[in-house]
N, C-alpha and C positions, 0 to 999 in steps of 0.2 A: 504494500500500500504506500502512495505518495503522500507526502503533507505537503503542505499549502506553504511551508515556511520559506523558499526560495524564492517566492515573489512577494515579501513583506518590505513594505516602506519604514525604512528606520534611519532616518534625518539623524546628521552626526550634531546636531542644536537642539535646544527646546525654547521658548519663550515664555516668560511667565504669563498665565492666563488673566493677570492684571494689564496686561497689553490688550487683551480683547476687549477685557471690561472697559477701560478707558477710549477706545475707538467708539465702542456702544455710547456711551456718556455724552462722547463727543458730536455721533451723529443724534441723539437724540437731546440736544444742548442741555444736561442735566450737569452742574456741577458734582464735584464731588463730595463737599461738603452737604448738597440737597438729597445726592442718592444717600448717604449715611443716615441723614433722617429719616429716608421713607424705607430703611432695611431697618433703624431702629440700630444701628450699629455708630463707632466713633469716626469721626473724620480721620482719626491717626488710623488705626486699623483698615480704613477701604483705601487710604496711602500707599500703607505699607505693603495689602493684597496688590496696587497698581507697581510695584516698585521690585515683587515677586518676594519680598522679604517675610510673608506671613502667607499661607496658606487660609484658600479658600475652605472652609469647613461645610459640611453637608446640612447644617441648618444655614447657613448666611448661603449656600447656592439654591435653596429654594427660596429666602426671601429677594436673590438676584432675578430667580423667577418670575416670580411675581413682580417687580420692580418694573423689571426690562422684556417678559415677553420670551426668553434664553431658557429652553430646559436645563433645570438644576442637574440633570444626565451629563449636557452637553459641557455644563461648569466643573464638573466633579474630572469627568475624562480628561479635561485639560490640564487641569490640578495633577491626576494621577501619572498623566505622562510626563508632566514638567518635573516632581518628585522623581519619578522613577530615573529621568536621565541626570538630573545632578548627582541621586544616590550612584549613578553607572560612573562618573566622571571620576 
C-alpha cells in the first residue's frame, strides 16, 4: 500500500497566525484595541497573538469566530502548524 506522504506540502517557514488576524482587522477596519473589547480579551494579549509571541487558545479562537466570521477550526490549525514548526526549528 502507498501513502499519501510524498506529495505533502511542508513550507520550510510558518507565520504567526496573528498575521492573519491583523490583515482580517485591517480589511474589516477594526482596531485592535476595538476587537479586544468585542472578544472580551486585553489589548496586550491580541498584540502579542499579532506579534506571534502568545498563542491563540481555543476559547479566544471561537470568540475570533464570532468577532470576525473565521472558523475557530481555521484559527486553531494555524496556531497548531505555527507551534508545530518553531517546536521543528
Amino acid at each position: 500500500m502507498m501513502t499519501a506522504t510524498a506529495n505533502q506540502y511542508n513550507p520550510d517557514y510558518a507565520v504567526p497566525p496573528g498575521w492573519a488576524l491583523a490583515e482580517r482587522l485591517e480589511a474589516h477596519g477594526i482596531s485592535q484595541a476595538e476587537f479586544a473589547r468585542r472578544c472580551g480579551r486585553s489589548p496586550e494579549l491580541i498584540s502579542q497573538i499579532i506579534a506571534g509571541d502568545a498563542p491563540i487558545e481555543p476559547s479566544a479562537a471561537i470568540q475570533f469566530e464570532q468577532a470576525l466570521g473565521v472558523d475557530a477550526r481555521i484559527w486553531m490549525g494555524m496556531e497548531s502548524a505555527y507551534r508545530l514548526h518553531l517546536a521543528r526549528e
